[in-house]
C-alpha positions, 0 to 999 in steps of 0.5 A: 851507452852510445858513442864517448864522443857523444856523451863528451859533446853533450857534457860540454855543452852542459857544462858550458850552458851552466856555466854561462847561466851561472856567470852571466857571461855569453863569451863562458858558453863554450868553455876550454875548460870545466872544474880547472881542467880540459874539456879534451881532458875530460874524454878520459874519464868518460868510459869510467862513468857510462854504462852499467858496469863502467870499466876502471879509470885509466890512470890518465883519467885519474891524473885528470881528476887530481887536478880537477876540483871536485867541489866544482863537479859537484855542482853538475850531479843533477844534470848527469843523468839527462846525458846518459851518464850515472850519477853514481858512477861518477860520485864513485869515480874520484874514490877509485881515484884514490880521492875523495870528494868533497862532504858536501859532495856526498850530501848532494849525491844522496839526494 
């Protein structure tokens, strides 16, 4: 995987796209925060997520995925994928967490 910086921006920016198609909302287009935490906050969390073998979540990444609401984060699997980041990786990541997602989460990430 390229640059964390990168894979962040690009997650954003998805994030910020779905959420103003969903909503309607020109202003939601760029978004401080996604699922109830930062963006910035997000960074954290990338390096557990890219990558063939990605490294164990830090325990700042994990602070940020107690607050985060995972029923929202279900809602970007099918998009992961187009910004180099493995979905599996990131159904994994609230389990190595000690969390775990949402049921209809599962369901989504099986599909």
């Amino acid at each position: 995987m390229g640059n964390p910086l990168i894979t962040l921006l690009l997650i954003s920016t998805l994030a910020a796209v779905l959420i103003a198609s969903a909503t309607g909302d020109a202003a939601a287009a760029t978004p401080s925060t996604v699922c109830n935490v930062k963006v910035s906050e997000l960074a954290e969390c990338i390096p557990a997520i890219t990558g063939k073998s990605p490294p164990w979540p830090t325990k700042s990444c994990c602070s940020v995925m107690h607050k985060a609401n995972l029923h929202c984060f279900c809602n970007f699997k099918s998009e992961l994928k187009k910004y180099g980041v493995d979905p599996n990786n990131a159904m994994k990541l609230p389990g190595k967490c000690g969390l775990k997602l949402p049921r209809e989460c599962n369901k989504k990430f099986l599909h």
